[in-house]
N, C-alpha and C positions, 0 to 999 in steps of 0.2 A: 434696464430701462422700464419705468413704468408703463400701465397701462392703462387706457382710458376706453371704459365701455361705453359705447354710442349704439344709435340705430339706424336705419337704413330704410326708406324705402324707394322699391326698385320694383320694377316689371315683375310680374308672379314667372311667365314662362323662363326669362333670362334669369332669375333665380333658380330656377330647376335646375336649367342648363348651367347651370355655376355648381351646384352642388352635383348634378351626377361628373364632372368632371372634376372636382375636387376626389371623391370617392373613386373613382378610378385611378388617380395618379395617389390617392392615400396619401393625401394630404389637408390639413384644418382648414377651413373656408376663410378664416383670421388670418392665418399668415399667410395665406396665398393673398386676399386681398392686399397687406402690408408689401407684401413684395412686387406688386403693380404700381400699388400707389408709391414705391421708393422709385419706382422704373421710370416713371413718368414724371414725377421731381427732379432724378438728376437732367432728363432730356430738356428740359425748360432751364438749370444753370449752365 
């Protein structure tokens, strides 16, 4: 699958808190977001 680089802007604090929880679970900030954003597409079909 390709990829499309985009950007984001979002809250500075809830970015924090997205990345120390990314880094604790050792996980990319990319596919953690891809895999919310697939969670919440199928709950809408």
């Amino acid at each position: 699958m390709a990829k499309k680089k985009t950007s984001l802007v979002i809250d500075e604090d809830l970015w924090q808190e997205v990345k120390i929880h990314c880094i604790k679970e050792r996980r990319d900030i990319s596919e953690w977001m891809e895999e919310i954003i697939r969670k919440e597409l199928k709950k809408k079909n």
